[in-house]
C-alpha positions in Angstrom: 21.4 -5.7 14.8 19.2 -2.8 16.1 16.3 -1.3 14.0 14.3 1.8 15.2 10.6 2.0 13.4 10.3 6.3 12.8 7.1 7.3 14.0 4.8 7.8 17.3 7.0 5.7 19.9 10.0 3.8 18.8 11.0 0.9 20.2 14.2 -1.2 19.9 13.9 -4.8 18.8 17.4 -7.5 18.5 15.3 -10.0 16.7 16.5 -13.8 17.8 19.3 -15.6 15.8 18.1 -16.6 11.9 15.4 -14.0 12.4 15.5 -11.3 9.9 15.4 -8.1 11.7 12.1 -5.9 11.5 11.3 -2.2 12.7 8.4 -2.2 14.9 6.4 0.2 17.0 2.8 0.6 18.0 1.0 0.1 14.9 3.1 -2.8 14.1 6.0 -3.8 11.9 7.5 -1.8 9.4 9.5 -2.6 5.8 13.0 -2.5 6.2 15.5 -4.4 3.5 17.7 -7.2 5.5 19.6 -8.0 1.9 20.5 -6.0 -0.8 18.2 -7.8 -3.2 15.0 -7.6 -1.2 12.8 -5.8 1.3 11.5 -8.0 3.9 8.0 -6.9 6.3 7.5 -8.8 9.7 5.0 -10.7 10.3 1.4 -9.4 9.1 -0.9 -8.3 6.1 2.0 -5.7 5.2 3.9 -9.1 3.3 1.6 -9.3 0.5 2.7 -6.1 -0.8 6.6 -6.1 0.2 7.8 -7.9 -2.9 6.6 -5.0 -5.0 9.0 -2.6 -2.9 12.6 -1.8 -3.3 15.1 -2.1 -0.9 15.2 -0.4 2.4 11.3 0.6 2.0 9.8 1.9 5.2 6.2 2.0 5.2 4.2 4.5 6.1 0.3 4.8 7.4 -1.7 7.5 5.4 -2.4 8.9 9.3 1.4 9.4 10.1 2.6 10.1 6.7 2.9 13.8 7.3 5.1 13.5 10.5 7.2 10.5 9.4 7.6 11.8 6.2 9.8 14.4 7.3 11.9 12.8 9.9 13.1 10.4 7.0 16.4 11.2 5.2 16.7 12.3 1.4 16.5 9.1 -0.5 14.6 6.8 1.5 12.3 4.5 -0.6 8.4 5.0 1.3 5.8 3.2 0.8 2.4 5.3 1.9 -0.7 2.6 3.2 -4.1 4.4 2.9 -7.3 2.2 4.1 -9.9 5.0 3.0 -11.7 5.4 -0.4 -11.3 9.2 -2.2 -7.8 9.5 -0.5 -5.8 9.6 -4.5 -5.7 13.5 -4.5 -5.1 13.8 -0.8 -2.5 11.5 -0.9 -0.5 13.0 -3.7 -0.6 16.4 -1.9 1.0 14.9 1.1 3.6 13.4 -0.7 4.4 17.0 -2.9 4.3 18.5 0.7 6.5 16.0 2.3 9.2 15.8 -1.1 8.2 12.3 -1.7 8.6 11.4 -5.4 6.3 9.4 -6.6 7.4 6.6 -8.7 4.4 4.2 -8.6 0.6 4.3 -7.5 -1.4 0.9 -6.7 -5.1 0.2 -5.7 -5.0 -2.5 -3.1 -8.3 -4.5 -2.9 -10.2 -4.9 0.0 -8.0 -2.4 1.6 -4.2 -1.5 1.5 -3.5 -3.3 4.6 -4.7 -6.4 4.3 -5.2 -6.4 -0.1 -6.1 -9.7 -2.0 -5.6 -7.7 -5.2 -3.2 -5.1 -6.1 -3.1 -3.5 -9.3 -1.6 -0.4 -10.6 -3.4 2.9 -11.2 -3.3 2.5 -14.3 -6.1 2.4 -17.7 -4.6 -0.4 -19.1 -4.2 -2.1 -15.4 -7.9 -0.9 -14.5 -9.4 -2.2 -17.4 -7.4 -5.3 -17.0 -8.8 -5.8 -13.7 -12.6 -5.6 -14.9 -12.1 -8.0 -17.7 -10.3 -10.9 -16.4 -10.6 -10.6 -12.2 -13.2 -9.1 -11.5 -16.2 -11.4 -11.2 -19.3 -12.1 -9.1 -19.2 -15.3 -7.0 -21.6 -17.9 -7.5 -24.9 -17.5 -5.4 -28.6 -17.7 -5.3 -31.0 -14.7 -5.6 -30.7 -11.0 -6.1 -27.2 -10.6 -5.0 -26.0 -12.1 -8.3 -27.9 -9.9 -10.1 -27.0 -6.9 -7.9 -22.9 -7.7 -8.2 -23.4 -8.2 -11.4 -24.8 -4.8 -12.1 -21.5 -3.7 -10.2 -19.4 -5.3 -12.5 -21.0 -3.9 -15.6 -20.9 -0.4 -14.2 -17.5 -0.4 -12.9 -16.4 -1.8 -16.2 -17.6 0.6 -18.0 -16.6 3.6 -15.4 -14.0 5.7 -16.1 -10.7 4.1 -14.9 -9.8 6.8 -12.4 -13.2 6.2 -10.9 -12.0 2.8 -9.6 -8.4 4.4 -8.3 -10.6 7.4 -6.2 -13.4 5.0 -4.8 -10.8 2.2 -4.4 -10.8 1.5 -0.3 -7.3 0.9 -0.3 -4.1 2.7 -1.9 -0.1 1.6 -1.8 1.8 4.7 -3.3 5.6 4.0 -3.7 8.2 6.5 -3.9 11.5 8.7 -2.6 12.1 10.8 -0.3 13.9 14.0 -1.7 
């Protein structure tokens, strides 16, 4: 089986037998569904967040979203990776622009590429996230005291400050 990755150069990959297949191309692999049941990512930081997409998902990078975007066909699950803080409004432009509709928007933590926490942008998620994961690491010194005047100020922020400064963003959705 063939898989072509939409965006700057495509390349043609026949993975080797048991492999499951993957789109790739310059920037790396790409989410494609190889069951019914479940989308699969090749190998990479992308796999942490391919259980939370449906079937068929291709992902996107924030700098190509435009141009992919509208080469893909009506009804094509997308999944939009931004690595930039203050990209929520910019984002959701694109995706009105494009006719992506958007079904679900996550802050990825440290960045949406390579996240060790993903949450949705949410209040109830956001203030979740303050009160039960967020927390300082043990150390010596001022840095404690420093992170832990973060956490008492992002706590008490409001929640769409932490979406906008977030680093990272995963926005789900549909072509139309």
């Amino acid at each position: 089986m063939r898989w072509q990755r939409v965006g700057a150069s495509p390349q043609l990959l026949d993975p080797p037998p048991g492999a499951l297949p993957v789109a790739h191309g310059d920037e790396g692999p790409s989410v494609r569904a190889d069951r019914a049941d479940r989308a699969t990512v090749g190998p990479g930081p992308a796999a942490v967040w391919a259980p939370l997409c449906p079937p068929g998902t291709v992902a996107v990078p924030w700098t190509e979203a435009a141009r992919v975007l509208a080469q893909l066909a009506p009804g094509t699950p997308v999944a939009i990776v931004a690595d930039r803080p203050f990209l929520r409004r910019s984002v959701r432009r694109r995706c009105d622009r494009a006719g992506v509709l958007v079904e679900r928007e996550l802050v990825a933590l440290p960045s949406g590429s390579r996240p060790l926490v993903i949450f949705d942008d949410h209040p109830q998620t956001v203030s979740a996230f303050w009160d039960t994961v967020a927390m300082v690491p043990p150390t010596r010194g001022w840095i404690t005291a420093l992170g832990s005047l973060a956490l008492v100020l992002g706590a008490r922020a409001p929640w769409r400050w932490t979406g906008a400064l977030a680093p990272g963003r995963l926005v789900l959705g549909v072509r139309r």
